[in-house]
C-alpha positions as CSV (number, residue, x, y, z in Angstrom):
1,X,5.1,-18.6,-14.0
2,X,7.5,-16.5,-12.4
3,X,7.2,-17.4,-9.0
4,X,6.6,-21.3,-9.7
5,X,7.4,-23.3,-6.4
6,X,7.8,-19.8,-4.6
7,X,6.4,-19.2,-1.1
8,X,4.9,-15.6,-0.7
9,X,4.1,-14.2,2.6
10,X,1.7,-10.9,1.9
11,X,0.6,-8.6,4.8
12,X,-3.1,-7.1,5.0
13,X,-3.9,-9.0,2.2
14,X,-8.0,-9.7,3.0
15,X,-8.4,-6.6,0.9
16,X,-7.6,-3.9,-1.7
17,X,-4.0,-3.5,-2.9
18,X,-3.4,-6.9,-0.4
19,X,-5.5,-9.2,-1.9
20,X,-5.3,-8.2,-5.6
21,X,-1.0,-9.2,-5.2
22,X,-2.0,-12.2,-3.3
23,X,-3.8,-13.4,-6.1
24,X,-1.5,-12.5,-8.9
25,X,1.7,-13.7,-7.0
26,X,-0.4,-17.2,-7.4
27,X,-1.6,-16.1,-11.0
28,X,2.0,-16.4,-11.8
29,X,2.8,-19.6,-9.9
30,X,3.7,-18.8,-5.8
31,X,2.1,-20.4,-2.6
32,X,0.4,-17.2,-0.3
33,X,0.7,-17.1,2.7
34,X,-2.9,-14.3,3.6
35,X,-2.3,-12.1,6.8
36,X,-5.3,-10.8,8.0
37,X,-6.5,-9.5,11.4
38,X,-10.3,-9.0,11.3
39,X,-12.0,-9.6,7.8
40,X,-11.7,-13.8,8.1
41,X,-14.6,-14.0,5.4
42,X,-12.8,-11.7,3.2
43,X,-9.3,-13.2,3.6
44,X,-11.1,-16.8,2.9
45,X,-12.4,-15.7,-0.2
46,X,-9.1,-14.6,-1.4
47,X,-7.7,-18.4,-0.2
48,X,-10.5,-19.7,-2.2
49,X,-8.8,-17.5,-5.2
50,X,-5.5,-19.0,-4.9
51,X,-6.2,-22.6,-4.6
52,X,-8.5,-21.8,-7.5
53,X,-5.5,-21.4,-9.4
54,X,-4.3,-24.9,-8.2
55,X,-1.8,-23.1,-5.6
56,X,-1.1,-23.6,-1.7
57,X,-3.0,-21.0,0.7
58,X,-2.4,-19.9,4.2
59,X,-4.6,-18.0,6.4
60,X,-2.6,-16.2,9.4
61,X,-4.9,-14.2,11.6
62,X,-2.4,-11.6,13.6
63,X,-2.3,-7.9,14.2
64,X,1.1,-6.3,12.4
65,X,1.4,-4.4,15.1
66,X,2.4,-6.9,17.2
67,X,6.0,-8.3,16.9
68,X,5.5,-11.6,18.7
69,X,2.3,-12.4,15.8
70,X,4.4,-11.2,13.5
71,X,7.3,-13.2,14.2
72,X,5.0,-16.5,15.1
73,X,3.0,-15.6,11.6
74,X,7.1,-15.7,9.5
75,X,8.0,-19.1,11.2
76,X,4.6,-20.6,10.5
77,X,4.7,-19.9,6.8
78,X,7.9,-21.4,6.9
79,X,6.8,-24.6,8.6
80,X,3.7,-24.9,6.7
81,X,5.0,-23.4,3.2
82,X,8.2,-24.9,3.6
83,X,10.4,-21.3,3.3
84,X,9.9,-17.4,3.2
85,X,11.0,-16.9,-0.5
86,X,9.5,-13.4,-0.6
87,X,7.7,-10.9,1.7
88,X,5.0,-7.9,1.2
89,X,4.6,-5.8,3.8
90,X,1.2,-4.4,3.4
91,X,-1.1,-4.0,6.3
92,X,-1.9,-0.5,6.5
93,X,-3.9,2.1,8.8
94,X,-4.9,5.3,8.9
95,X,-6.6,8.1,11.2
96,X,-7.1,11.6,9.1
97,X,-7.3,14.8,11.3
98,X,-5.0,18.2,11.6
99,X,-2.4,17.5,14.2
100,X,-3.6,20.0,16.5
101,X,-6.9,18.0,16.9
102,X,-5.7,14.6,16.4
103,X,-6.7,11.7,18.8
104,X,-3.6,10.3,19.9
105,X,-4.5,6.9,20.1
106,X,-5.4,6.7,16.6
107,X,-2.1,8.6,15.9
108,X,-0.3,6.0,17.8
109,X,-2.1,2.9,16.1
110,X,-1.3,4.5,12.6
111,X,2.5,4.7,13.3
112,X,2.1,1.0,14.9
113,X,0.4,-0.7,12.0
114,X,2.2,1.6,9.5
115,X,5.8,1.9,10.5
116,X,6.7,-1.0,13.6
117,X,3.9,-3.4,11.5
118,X,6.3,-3.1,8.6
119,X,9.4,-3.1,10.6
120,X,8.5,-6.4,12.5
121,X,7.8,-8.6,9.1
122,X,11.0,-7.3,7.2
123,X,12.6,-7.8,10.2
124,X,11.6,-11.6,11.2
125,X,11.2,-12.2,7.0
126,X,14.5,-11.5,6.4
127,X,16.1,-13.2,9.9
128,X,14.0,-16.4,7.7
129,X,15.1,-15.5,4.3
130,X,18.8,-15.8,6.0
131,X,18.7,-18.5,7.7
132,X,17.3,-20.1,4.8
133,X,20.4,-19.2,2.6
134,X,19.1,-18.5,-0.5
135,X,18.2,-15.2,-0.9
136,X,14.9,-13.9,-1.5
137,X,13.0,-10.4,-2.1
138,X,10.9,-7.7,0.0
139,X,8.4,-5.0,-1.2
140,X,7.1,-2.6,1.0
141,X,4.4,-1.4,0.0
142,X,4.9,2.9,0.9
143,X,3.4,6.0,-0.6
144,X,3.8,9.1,-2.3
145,X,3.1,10.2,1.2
146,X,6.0,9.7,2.1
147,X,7.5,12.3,0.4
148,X,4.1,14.9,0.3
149,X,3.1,16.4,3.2
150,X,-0.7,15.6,2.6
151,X,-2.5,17.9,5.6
152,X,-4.9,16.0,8.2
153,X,-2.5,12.7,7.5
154,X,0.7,13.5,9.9
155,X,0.8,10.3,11.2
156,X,0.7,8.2,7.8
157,X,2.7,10.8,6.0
158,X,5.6,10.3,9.0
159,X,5.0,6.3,8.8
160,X,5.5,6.0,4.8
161,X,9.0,8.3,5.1
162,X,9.9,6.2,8.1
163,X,10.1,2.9,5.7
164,X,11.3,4.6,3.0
165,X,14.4,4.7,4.6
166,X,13.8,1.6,6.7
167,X,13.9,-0.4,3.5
168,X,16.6,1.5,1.7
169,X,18.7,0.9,4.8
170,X,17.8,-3.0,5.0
171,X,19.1,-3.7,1.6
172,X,22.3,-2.3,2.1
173,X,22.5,-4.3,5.0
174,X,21.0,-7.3,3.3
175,X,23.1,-7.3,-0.1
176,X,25.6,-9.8,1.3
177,X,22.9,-12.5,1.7
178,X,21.3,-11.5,-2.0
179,X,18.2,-10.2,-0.6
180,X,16.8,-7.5,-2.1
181,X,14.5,-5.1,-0.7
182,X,12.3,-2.1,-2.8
183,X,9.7,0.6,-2.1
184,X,6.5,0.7,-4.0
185,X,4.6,3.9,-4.2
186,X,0.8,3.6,-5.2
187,X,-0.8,6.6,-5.8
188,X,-4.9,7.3,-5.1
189,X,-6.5,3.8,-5.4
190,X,-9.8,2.7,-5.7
191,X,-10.1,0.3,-2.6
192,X,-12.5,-0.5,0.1
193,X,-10.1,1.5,3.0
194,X,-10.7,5.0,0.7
195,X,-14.3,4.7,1.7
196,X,-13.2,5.9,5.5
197,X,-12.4,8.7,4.3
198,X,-14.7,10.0,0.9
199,X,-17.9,8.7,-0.3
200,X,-18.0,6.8,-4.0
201,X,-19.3,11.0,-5.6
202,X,-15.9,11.9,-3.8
203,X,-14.1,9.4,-5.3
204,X,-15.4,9.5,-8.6
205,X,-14.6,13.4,-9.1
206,X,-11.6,13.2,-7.5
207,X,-10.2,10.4,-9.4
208,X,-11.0,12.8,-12.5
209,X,-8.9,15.8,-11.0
210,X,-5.8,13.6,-11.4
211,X,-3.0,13.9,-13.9
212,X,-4.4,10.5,-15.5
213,X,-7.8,11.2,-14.8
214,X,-8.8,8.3,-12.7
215,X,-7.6,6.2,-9.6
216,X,-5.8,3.5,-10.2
217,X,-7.0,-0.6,-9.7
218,X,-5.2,-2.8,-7.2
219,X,-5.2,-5.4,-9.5
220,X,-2.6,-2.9,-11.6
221,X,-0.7,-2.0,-8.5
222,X,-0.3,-5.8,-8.1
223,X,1.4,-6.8,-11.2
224,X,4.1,-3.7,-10.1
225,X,4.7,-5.1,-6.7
226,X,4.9,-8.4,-8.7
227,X,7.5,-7.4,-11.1
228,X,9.8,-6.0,-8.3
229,X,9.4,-8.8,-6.4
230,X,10.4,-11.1,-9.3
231,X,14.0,-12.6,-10.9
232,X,13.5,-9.7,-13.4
233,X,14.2,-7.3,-10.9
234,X,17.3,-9.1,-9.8
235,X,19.8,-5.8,-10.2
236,X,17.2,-3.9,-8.4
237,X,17.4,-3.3,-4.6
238,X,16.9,-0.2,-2.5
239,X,14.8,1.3,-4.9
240,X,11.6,3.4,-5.5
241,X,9.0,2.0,-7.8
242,X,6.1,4.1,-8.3
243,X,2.7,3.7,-10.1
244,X,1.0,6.9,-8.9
245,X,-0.4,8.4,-12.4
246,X,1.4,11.0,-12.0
247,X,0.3,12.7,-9.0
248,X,4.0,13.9,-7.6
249,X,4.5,15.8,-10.7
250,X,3.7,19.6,-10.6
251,X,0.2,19.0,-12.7
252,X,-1.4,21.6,-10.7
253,X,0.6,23.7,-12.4
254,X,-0.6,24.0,-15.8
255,X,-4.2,24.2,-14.5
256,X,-6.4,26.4,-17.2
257,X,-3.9,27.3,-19.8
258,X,-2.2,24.2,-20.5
259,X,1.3,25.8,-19.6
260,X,3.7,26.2,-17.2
């Protein structure tokens, strides 16, 4: 019980890598506060999971992209919850085209949701998490993207490097007030927002191309973003933690033969 009389605040967390850490921060004893901004009946069926496990839920409808929610979504899980002991930035989107086709409204809404979306709630999470005086902890959730220049995904690939760096700069700035603040890097996972982009044959081969020869389950990706969250991470801050099976290593490398 890790998190025992902890208040959790978890963005895009209807879904996939969201909803899985929603329900293990309250596996492992925290309140959730559930940030959705379209899929109510999905996000309600994750509440129903966490007060299942005899723990406080919050449903807070708002668009990441939007500062003002995103401030008004901090204060309320403070008012209702009582604090802001730790945060998840989450909510994630993502148009896939070459840049020199690219719709550049769904270029724009990527780096909104993406890069600002994640901005605003370690922003207004952390103004809380100091005014509360106690300290606290912040994951943001990133991507080997950020660091791989995957073709048709410009726009993601510049969000994820943008917060690399956002949250290696915020807890520098934030070790005075004890807060710390890590990057997580999931690699290819199985989760209902993949299916924009391949079909289930698509997913199954590719997962099977892959250093570890399958994609990886949020509910795995949520016991990492768990543990850095946690007191057991306490000399940890401004960090990279990645669960990616290995797909920044050079595996394509020993293709066929088995060597380098």
């Amino acid at each position: 019980m890790k998190f025992a009389g902890r208040n959790v605040l978890v963005t895009g967390a209807s879904i996939g890598i969201g909803a899985a850490t929603a329900i293990e921060l309250a596996r492992q004893g925290a309140n959730v506060a559930i940030n959705f901004r379209s899929q109510r009946d999905k996000a309600e069926a994750v509440k129903a999971e966490i007060e299942k496990l005899g723990r406080k839920a919050l449903l807070l409808q708002a668009d990441v992209a939007d500062q003002q929610a995103v401030e008004g979504m901090v204060a309320e899980t403070a008012r209702v919850l009582g604090s802001v002991d730790h945060f998840v930035s989450n909510a994630v989107y993502s148009d896939r085209q070459l840049m020199l086709e690219a719709d550049m409204a769904g270029f724009r809404r990527t780096i909104d949701v993406s890069m600002w979306g994640a901005f605003y709630g370690l922003r207004a999470s952390a103004q809380q998490m100091v005014k509360q005086g106690k300290g606290g902890s912040i994951a943001i959730v990133s991507s080997p993207h950020a660091v791989i220049p995957i073709p048709t995904a410009m726009a993601y690939n510049m969000a994820k490097a943008a917060i690399d760096h956002m949250a290696r700069t915020a807890a520098i700035e934030l070790v005075d007030h004890r807060i710390r603040v890590n990057i997580f890097h999931p690699g290819w996972i199985d989760t209902p927002g993949e299916r924009k982009f391949f079909t289930e044959e698509q997913l199954q081969v590719g997962g099977q191309s892959l250093p570890w020869k399958r994609l990886g389950t949020p509910a795995e990706m949520a016991k990492g973003i768990a543990f850095i969250l946690s007191d057991d991470c306490d000399y940890m801050t401004g960090s990279t933690f990645s669960m990616e099976g290995g797909v920044s290593l050079p595996w394509w490398s020993n293709r066929g033969s088995g060597e380098m």
